[in-house]
N, C-alpha and C positions, 0 to 999 in steps of 0.2 A: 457634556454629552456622554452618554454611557456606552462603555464601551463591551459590554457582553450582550450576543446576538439575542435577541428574543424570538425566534423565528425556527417556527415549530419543526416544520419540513427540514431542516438543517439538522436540527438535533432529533430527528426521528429518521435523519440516515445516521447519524453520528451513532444510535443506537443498534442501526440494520449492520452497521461496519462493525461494531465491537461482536454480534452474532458471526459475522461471516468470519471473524478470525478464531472466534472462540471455537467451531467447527474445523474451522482448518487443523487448530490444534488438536480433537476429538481424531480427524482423520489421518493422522503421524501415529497418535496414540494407537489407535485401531490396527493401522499396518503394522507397528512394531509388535503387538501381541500376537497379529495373524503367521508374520515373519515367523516365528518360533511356534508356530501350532502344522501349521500349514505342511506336507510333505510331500509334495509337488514342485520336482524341480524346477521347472518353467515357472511354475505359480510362484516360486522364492526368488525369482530373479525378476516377476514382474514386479512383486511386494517390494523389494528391493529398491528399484528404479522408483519406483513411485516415491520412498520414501524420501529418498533425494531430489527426487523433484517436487514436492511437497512441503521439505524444509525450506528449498528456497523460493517456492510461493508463499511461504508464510512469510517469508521476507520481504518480498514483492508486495504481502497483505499490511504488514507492517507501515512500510515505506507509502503506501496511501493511505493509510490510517492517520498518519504525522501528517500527513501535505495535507491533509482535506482539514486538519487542526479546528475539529468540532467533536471534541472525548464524547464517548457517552460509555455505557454500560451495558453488556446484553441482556434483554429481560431474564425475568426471572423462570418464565417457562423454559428459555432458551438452556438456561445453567443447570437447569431441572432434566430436561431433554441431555446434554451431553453428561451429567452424572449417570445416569441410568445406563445409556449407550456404553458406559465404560464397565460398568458393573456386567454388563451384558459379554462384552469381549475378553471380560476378565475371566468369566463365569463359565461352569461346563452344564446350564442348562441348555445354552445351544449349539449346536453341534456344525462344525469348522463350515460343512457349507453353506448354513444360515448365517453363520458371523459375515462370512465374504459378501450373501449377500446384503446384509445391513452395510456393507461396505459400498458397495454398487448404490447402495439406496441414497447414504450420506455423498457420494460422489453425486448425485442426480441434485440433490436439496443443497450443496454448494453449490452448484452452475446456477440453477434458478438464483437462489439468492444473488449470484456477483451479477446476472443478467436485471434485476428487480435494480441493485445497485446502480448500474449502469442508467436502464432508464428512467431512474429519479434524478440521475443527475443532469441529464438535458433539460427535463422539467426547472430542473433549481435554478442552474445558471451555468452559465458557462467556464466560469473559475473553478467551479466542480467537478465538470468534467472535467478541466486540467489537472483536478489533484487524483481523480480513482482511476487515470485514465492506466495504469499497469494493470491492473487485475483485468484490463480485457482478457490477456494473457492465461491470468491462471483460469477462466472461463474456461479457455480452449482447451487447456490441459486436463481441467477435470472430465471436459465431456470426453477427449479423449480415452482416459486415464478408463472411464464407464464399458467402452468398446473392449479395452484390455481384459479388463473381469469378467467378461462372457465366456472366453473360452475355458478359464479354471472353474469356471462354475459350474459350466455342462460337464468338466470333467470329475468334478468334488460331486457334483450330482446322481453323474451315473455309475460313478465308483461307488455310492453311500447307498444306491438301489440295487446294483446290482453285482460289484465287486472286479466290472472290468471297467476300463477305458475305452472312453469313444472315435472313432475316426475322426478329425478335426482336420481334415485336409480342405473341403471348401469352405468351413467355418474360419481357417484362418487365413484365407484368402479373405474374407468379406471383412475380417478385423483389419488385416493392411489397408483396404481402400479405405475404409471408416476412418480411421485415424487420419488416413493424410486429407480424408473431406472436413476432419473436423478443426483439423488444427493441430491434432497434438505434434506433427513435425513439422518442426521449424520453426519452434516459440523462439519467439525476440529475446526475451531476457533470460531467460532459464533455460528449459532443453536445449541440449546442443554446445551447453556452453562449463565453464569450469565456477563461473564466479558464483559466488555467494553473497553479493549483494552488487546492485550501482555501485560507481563508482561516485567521489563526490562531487567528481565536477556536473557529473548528472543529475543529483540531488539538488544541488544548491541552483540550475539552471530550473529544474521544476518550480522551485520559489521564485526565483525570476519571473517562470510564464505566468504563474498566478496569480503575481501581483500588478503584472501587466493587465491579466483579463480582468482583476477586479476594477481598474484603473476605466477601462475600455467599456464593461459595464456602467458603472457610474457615471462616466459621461454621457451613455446614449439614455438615460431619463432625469426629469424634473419633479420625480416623487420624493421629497424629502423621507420617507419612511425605507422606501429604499436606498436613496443616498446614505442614511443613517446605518442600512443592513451592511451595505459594500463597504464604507468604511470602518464599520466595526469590525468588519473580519480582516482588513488590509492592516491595522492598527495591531492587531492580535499576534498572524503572520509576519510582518514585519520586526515586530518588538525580537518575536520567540525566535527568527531567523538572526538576524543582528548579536542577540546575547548567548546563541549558540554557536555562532561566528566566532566571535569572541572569544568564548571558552575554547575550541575545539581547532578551530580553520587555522588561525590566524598565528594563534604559539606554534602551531606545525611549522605553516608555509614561513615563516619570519626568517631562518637559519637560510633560506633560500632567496628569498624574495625582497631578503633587506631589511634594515629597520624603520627607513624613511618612505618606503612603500607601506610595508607593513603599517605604519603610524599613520599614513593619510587615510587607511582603508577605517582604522578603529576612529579617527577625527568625523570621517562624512559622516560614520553610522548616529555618532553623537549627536552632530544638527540634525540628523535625520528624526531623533528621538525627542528634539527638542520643538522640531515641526510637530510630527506628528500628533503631542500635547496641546500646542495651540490650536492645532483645527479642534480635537476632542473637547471645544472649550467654547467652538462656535454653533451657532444654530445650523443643522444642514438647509434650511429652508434661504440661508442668507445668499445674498449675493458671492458675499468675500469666501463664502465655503469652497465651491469649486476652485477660484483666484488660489486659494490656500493650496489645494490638493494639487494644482496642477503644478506649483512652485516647489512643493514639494517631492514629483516624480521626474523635475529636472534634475535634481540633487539623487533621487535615485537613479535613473538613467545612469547619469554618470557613473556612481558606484559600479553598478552593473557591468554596465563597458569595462570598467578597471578590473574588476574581475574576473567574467569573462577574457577577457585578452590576456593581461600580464600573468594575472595571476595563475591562474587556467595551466598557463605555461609555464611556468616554475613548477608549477604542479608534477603536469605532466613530464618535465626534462628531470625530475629528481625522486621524483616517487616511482616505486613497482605499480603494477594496479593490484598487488594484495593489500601493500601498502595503502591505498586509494581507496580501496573496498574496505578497508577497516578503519580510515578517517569517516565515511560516509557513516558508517553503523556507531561510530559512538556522534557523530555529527547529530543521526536520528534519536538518537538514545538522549541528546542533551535537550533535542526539540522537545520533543515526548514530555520529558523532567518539567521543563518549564511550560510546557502547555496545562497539564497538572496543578503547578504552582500557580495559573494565571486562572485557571476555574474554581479554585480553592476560595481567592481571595475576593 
């Protein structure tokens, strides 16, 4: 049975996510050019703030680009599109308050895009919703983030027409309630907060729900072609989850967790890899295909509970959460690797 999805809608978000990150990077890029041009003190403290909270939605972009683990590539107008934008911020054909606004503009065409994101993934399935489901987050920041730039704009504006400054006293009344209608205070993962990334136990629990929903999906139809989709992606996820375990989780937590714990967690993932092959080996249309997968998610089950519970806890009672956020990010960075390695081949 083959196990790489053929399934167009999947790999034409997988290509819509490699655009939305490739702009997000365009958008760090842009602030940090603006940051040094800009001479608005307020306006270098918003440029600022943005850009820290923009590094870590690119994290956050990141972290559902792994979990949704369907690579693609941004088109080629898209790579076309943030070359020029960059040449544009670099450049002194336009002048500081046309840059800011192509900045407002690139803030408007990220929220669309994560919003277009989002309701493709209801459409797809519901495993996919569980893997983009962070970037609701950066949604809300960018539109925020849009509200913010108003008020340096009318001031770069009317400074560039007419050499003073404008009163912005109900102007920034109407920016505070806008932000807090839109979201920008009170983002869950980022604003508000110090981290720079999940931590892992939050990572490795998103693989968890995902393979849950592909599991829950595939039971509730009798289309062999989608039986064929769900586990092709459960097969994928699970492989690149497991062998990033392995490199990454497992040599950490061991010094804590034991070596006979430790060794039972690398023994299940094994039969788990050695199921997995056999169903990839059966017709989905068979009877024994379901029998197979469902024998196979008591074997995961289990895992899961062991990890979740014990492990979780050794985790947590011995690790800082920098320490935590920095097993996550190479955790993602090994996913990443071998997601790479698994569409090569």
């Amino acid at each position: 049975m083959p196990v790489t999805l053929d399934d167009t809608k999947r790999a034409a978000l997988g290509s819509k996510m490699a655009d939305f990150k490739a702009v997000q990077e365009l958008l760090i890029f842009s602030e940090q050019q603006l940051l040094s041009e800009v001479d608005d003190e307020e306006g270098k403290k918003d440029l600022q703030s943005m850009i820290e909270s923009d590094q870590k939605n690119l994290g956050v972009i990141e972290t559902a680009y792994v979990q949704y683990g369907v690579k693609g590539e941004p088109k080629q107008t898209e790579q076309q599109f943030v070359e020029t934008v960059k040449k544009l911020m670099q450049g002194s054909e336009l002048s500081t308050y046309e840059k800011v606004a192509q900045l407002e503009l690139l803030k408007h065409k990220q929220f669309m895009t994560g919003d277009l994101i989002h309701k493709a993934a209801q459409v797809i399935g519901a495993d996919v919703q569980a893997a983009i489901a962070p970037i609701n987050t950066v949604n809300f920041e960018n539109r925020g983030h849009q509200e913010q730039l108003k008020p340096l704009l009318e001031r770069l504006g009317v400074r560039e027409i007419t050499g003073q400054t404008p009163d912005q006293g109900l102007f920034a009344r109407i920016q505070d309630a806008a932000a807090a209608a839109t979201g920008v205070i009170g983002s869950v993962i980022t604003q508000g907060s110090d981290k720079k990334d999940m931590n892992i136990q939050d990572i490795i629990r998103m693989d968890h729900a995902k393979v849950n929903t592909l599991y829950t999906e595939m039971g509730a139809t009798d289309d062999p072609q989608k039986i064929q989709e769900y586990f092709g992606q459960m097969y994928k996820d699970l492989l690149v989850h497991a062998q990033a375990e392995e490199e990454v989780v497992y040599p950490a937590v061991r010094p804590y967790y034991g070596d006979n714990d430790t060794q039972e967690l690398y023994d299940e993932q094994a039969e788990m890899k050695r199921m997995l092959d056999q169903i990839k080996a059966l017709d989905p249309s068979s009877s024994q295909f379901k029998d197979q997968v469902n024998q196979l998610m008591n074997v995961v089950g289990d895992h899961i509970r062991q990890e979740e519970s014990t492990m979780f806890t050794a985790i947590r009672n011995n690790f800082s959460d920098e320490q935590s956020e920095q097993l996550a990010t190479k955790f993602k960075e090994a996913k990443s690797k071998l997601q790479d390695q698994m569409a090569a081949s």
